[in-house]
N, C-alpha and C positions, 0 to 999 in steps of 0.2 A: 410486587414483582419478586418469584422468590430466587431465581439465580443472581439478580443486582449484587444480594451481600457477597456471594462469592464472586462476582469478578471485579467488586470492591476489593475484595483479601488478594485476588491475585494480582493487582495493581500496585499494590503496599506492599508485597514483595519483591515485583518487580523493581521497584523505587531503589529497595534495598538493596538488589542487583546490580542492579546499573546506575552510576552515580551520574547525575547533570543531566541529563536526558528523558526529564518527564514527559516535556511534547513530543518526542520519539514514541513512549513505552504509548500516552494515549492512543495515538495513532494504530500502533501497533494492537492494540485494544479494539477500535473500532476497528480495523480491517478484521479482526476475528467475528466482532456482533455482528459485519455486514455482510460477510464473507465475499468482501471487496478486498483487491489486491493490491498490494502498497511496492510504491519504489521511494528506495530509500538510496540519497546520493551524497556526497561526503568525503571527504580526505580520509585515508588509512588512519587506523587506531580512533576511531570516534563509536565503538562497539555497537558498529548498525551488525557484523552476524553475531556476535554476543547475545546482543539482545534479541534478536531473531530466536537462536538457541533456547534463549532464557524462557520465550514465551512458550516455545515449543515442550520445555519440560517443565511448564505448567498444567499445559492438558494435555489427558492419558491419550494422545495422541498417537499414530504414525508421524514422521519425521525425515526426510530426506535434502540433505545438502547435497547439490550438483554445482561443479566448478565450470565455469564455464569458461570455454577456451577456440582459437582459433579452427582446432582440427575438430572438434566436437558436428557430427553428424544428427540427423532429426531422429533415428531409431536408437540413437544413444539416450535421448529423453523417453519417447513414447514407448519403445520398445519392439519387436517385430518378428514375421514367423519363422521358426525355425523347425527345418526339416528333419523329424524324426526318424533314422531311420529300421529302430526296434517295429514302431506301430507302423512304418510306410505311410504317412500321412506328414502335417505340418501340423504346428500346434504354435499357439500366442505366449510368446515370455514377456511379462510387461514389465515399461522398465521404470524410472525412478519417477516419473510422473503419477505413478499412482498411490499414491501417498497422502496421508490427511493436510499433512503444512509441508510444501517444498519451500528450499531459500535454494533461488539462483543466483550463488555470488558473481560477480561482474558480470552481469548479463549482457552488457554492451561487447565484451570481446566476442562473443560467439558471430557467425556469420547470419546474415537475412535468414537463408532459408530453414536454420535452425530456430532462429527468434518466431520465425511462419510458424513452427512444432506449435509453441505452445497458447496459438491465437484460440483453436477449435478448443483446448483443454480449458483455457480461461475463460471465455465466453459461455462455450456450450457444456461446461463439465462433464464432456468427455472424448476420445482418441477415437480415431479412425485408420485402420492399418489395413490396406488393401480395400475389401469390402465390406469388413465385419466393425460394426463401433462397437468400442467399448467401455460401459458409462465409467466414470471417477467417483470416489467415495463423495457423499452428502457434504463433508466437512472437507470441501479442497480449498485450499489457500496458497495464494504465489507470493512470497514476502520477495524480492530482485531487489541486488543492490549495486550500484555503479560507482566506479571513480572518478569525477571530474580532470582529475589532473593529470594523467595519463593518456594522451589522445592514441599514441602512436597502438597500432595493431585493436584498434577500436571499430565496431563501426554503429552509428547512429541508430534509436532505435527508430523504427518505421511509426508514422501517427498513426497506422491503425489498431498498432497494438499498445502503445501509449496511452490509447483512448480506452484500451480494455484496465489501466491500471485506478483503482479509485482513487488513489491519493499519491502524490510525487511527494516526498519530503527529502527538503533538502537541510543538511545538518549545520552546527557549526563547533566551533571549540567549545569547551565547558569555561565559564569562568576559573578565576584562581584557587575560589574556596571551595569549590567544585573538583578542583584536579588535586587539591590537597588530601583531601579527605579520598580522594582515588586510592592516593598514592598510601596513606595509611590503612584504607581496606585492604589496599595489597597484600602489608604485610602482616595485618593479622590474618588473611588468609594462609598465608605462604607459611607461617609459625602454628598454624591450626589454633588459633585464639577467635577466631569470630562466633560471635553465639546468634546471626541470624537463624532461626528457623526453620527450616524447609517448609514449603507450602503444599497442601495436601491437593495432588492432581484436581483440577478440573474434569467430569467425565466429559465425553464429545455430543453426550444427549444431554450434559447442560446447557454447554455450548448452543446446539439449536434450540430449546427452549427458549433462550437468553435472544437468540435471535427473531424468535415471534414474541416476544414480550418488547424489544426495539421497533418493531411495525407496528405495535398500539399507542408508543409518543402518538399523545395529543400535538395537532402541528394546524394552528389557525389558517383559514386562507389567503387572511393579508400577509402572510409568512409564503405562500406558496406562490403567492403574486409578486414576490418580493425576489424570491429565488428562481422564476422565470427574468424578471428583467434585469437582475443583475447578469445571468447568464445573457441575455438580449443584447446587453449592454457591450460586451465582447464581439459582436459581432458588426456594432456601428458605435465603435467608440467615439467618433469624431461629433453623435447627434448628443452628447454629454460633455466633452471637453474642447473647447474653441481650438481650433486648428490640427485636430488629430485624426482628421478624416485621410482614408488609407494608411492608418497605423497600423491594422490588422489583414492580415493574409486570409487566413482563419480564422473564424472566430470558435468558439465553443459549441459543442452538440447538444442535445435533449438529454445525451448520457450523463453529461456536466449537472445538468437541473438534476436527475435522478441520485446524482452520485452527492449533492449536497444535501438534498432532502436525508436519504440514508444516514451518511457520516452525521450529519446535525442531530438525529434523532439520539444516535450512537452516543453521543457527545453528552449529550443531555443525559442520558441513562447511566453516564457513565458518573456522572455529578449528582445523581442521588433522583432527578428529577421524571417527570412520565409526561412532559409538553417542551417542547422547542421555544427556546427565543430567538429573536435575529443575532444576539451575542455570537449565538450556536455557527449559526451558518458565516458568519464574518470571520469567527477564529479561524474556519477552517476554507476560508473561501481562496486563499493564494496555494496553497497545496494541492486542490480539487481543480484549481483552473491551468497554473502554470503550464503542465503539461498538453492543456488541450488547443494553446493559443497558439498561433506561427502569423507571429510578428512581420507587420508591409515595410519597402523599403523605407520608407519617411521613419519608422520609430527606428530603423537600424540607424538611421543618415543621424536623426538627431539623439542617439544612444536612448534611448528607453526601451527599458528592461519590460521583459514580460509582465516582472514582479510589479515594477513602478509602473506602469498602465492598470497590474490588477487595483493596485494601491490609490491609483486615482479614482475608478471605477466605484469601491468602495465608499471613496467620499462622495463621491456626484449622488449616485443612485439612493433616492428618498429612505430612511429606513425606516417600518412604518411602527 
């Protein structure tokens, strides 16, 4: 596989980057190999646009951060016509959606119909303004990141575009030795003493290369048998774990099953290897599912978590 080595080197840079946060930066990894979209959610100062940034000046990419905000309208993202009036006609200004990697920071403050903008962009890679569509580059990636802890002037994202993100990760603090060694990158930054390296861009045609080289993971079919019923599994918890029947509202879609087979492959490519193990899909099976479940009154009534249902699920479901 000959892109592996390089996005082996840009991982190890990344690392370098960003301290305590390897399962972030992977992740951040496979949403590139899949060009699945990641939401990334977290308390302030746990460097989800850092590393957003970081990945983004790894590859010779396009690059565009949008803030997202109350007043923010949908031709503020896609962009729209504007009346010339030299030529007497109208002509398309496109706006910051069109770009190889956007990071929508707090994606949750913007309103519905702005969060609606970017369903056709993520989906269908590409904008419709008026009558005319028009496609997004080959290399589009939505990296959104949300605050938990600020609800007020928030409002919830919609499950169907939840459904468009491949992976939900949600963060936590860095250990001690972790924030130590922050706090000393700091300042050999700040004194100009660091001798990491700069990492030589990634181009955007390695990038897709890298991404047909992720769709030949050898992946057995007790593995695909495996990641239909765990997804299954979600949707009639209660025929796996005695008494959880109406735990689930919703269960999970066939996007779920796709979106693990994908990351899994990603996952594996990204550890040296060219075949899927169940390892693959289990690491990554609570970040692929979390967001697609909506929890029945019974698991509210008796507190269980999305996470602790996927957690059971996990264990019940045969692994083969």
């Amino acid at each position: 596989m000959q892109s592996q080595t390089e996005f082996l080197r840009l991982r190890a840079h990344l690392e370098q980057t960003i301290v305590g946060q390897k399962a972030l930066l992977d992740r951040l990894m496979i949403g590139l190999l899949t060009g699945g979209h990641i939401l990334l959610e977290g308390p302030p100062g746990l460097a989800k646009t850092t590393a957003v940034k970081a990945l983004a000046g790894g590859v010779h990419a396009s690059f565009q951060r949008i803030q997202f905000t109350p007043d923010l309208m949908p031709g503020d993202l896609t962009g729209s016509d504007i009346y010339d009036p030299h030529e007497g006609s109208f002509r398309f200004v496109a706006g910051p959606l069109f770009h190889q990697i956007v990071l929508a920071d707090e994606i949750n403050r913007a309103p519905p119909k702005v969060q609606s903008a970017l369903l056709e962009a993520m989906q269908e890679h590409q904008i419709t303004v008026g009558s005319v569509t028009h496609p997004l580059p080959e290399l589009f990636l939505v990296m959104a990141t949300q605050n938990p802890l600020e609800q007020a002037g928030t409002y919830p994202l919609p499950e169907a575009q939840l459904d468009r993100f491949l992976l939900h990760v949600v963060l936590t603090y860095p250990g001690a030795e972790d924030e130590l060694h922050i706090l000393q990158r700091d300042r050999r930054l700040h004194f100009g003493t660091d001798e990491d390296a700069p990492v030589s861009p990634l181009h955007p045609d390695t990038v897709l290369q890298a991404r047909r080289e992720v769709a030949e993971i050898h992946v057995e079919e007790t593995l695909e048998r495996y990641i239909v019923a765990l997804v299954g599994a979600t949707r009639d918890p209660g025929k796996w774990v005695d008494g959880w029947d109406g735990y689930v509202q919703v269960g999970a879609s066939p996007r779920a099953s796709l979106a693990l087979l994908h990351a899994g492959s990603a996952l594996a490519y990204l550890q040296g290897r060219d075949y899927l193990m169940p390892e693959d899909v289990i690491a990554l099976a609570p970040d692929v599912l979390r967001h697609r479940i909506i929890p029945g009154f019974e698991a509210r009534a008796a507190e269980v978590s999305v996470d602790t249902l996927v957690e059971k699920l996990l264990e019940q479901v045969p692994v083969p």
